[in-house]
C-alpha positions, 0 to 999 in steps of 0.5 A: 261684633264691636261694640259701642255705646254713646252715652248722654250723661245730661239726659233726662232721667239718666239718674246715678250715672255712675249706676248706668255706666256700670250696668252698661259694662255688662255688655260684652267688650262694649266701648262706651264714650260720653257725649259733653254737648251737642252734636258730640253723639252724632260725631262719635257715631260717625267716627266709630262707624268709620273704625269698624263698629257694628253695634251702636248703643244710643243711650240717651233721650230721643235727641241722642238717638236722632243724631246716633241715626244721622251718624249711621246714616246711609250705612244703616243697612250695615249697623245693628242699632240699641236704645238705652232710653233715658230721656224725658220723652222716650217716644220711638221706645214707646212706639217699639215697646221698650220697657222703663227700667235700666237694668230690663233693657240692659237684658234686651241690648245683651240678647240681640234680637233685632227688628228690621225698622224704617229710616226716613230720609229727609232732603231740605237744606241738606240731608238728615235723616228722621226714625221717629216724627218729623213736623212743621208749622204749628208743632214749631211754635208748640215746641217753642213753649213746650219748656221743661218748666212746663213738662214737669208741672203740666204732665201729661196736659204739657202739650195742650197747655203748649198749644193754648200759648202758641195759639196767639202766634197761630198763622197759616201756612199756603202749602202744596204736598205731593204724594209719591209723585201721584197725589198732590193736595193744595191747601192752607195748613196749620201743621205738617206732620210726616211720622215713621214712629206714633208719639211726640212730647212724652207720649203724645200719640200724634200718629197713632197708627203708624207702623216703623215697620210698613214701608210707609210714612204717616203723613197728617195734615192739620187745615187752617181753622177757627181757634176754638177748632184748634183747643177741641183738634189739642184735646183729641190729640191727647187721645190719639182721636184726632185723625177723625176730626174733619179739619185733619187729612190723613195719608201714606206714602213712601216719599212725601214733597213739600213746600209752603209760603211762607217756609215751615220751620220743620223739625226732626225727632225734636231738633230743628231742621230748617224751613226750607223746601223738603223731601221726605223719602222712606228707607224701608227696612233699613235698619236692624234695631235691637227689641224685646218681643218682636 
C-alpha cells in the first residue's frame, strides 16, 4: 500500500523535528511532505489521493488532521487514515485513545490495525467534512479568546477562563434544529454543539458519551439563560457533568439541520466554517483509521 505522511512541522509540541522525521522513516517506503502554512495539508492530501496513495499519516495538531480528512473527502471509504498526534490539543486522539509519545505511535502506524470510524459531512456554504466536533455560537466567541497566551497560563482551566471573557459578548441565538427529519425543537440557544468525537480545547469532555463508532452524532444544546447559569454550565463542563444540567438538551441523530437568526459562526475541529445555514450528515463507518487497542 503507498504510503504518505503529511507533516505539520509548526504543530504544537512537534519538538526536535528532525527527531520526528527520522522516527517517521521508520515506516515502510513512507513519502513524507511538510506543510509551510495553511491549507497546504489539505492540498497535499487531495493530490497525493489522486496519485494512488492509500495510507495517509496526518502528523500534526487537530487542525492537520481536519484538513487531512476534507482532503480525503468523499473517497474515505478507499483511504486507510493515521494520526501522529503532535498538536497542543490532540482531542480526536484522546477520544480513540492514542498514547503521548512519538516513538509509541510510530509502533501503532507501522502495525495497521484499523478501526472503521465515522466521518460527518457538513453542508452550509459549501461542503466540508468534521471527524471530531463541529460547534456554534457561544464556543465562537470562546475560541476567539481562547489564545495560546491563555492555554499555557491557564491550563486546564483555559476553557473557563475563556468563557468568563466571551461572557460580555454573550447573545442568544433564535434557533430551529430538526432531527433526522422527525424531531424539530425551536428555542433560543447559546451553543450548538453536533460532535462525532468527546472533547474540544485540549481535553475539555464536551460530548463525554459520544462514540465515532455508533452511526450517530451527539448533538448538545445549550439554552439561553442567566450569566451566573452560564459560570456554574463552564465549570460542569470541565467535568463532562454538564449534559445533566437543566439548561442543556441532549439528542442523537444520523442527520442534524440547522438555522438560526442571526447565523452562528460554526466551526469544525477548531477552523472556522461560516455562518450560514448548516446540514450535518453522518458517513457511518467510513473511514478505516489506524488505532492501538481496538
Amino acid at each position: 500500500m503507498k504510503t504518505c505522511v503529511i507533516l505539520n512541522p509548526a504543530a504544537g509540541s512537534a519538538k526536535e523535528i528532525d527527531t520526528i522525521v527520522e522516527q517517521l522513516r521508520r515506516l515502510p517506503r513512507a513519502k513524507i511532505e511538510t506543510t509551510a502554512r495553511p491549507g497546504d495539508a489539505l492540498r497535499l492530501t487531495k493530490r497525493l489521493v489522486r496519485q494512488g496513495y492509500r495510507y495517509v499519516i496526518a502528523a500534526g495538531g487537530d487542525g492537520t488532521l481536519n484538513e487531512v480528512v476534507n482532503g480525503i473527502g468523499r473517497r474515505a471509504p478507499d483511504i486507510q487514515l493515521g494520526l501522529l498526534p503532535l498538536g497542543t490539543g490532540n482531542d480526536f486522539a484522546r477520544t480513540i485513545n492514542l498514547p503521548a509519545s512519538v516513538s509509541d505511535n510510530i509502533k501503532i502506524l507501522r502495525a495497521q490495525k484499523t478501526r472503521l470510524v465515522d466521518l460527518v459531512r457538513v453542508k452550509s456554504d459549501r461542503v466540508r467534512y468534521v471527524i471530531n466536533v463541529s460547534a456554534g455560537g457561544f464556543s465562537g466567541l470562546v475560541n476567539e479568546k481562547l489564545t495560546p497566551e491563555i492555554k499555557r497560563n491557564w491550563g486546564p482551566l483555559a476553557y473557563v477562563r475563556s468563557a468568563a471573557a466571551a461572557l460580555p459578548d454573550l447573545h442568544g441565538y433564535k434557533t430551529t434544529v430538526i432531527l433526522d427529519g422527525r424531531e424539530r425543537i425551536v428555542k433560543d440557544l447559546y451553543n450548538v454543539i453536533i460532535a462525532n468525537g468527546r472533547y474540544v480545547a485540549g481535553g475539555l469532555p464536551v460530548a463525554p458519551e459520544a462514540d465515532p463508532s455508533d452511526g450517530l452524532l451527539d448533538v448538545i444544546l445549550i439554552s439561553k439563560s442567566s450569566t451566573p447559569e452560564m459560570v456554574l454550565l463552564a465549570a460542569q463542563m470541565l467535568m463532562g457533568k454538564h449534559t445533566s444540567n437543566e439548561t442543556v438538551i441532549c439528542r442523537r441523530a444520523a442527520k442534524v439541520a440547522i438555522q438560526s437568526r442571526p447565523g452562528m459562526w460554526f466551526n469544525a475541529d477548531g477552523e472556522i466554517i461560516g455562518n450560514q445555514p448548516a446540514v450535518y450528515r453522518i458517513m457511518p463507518r467510513a473511514l478505516h483509521f489506524v488505532v492501538g487497542k481496538k
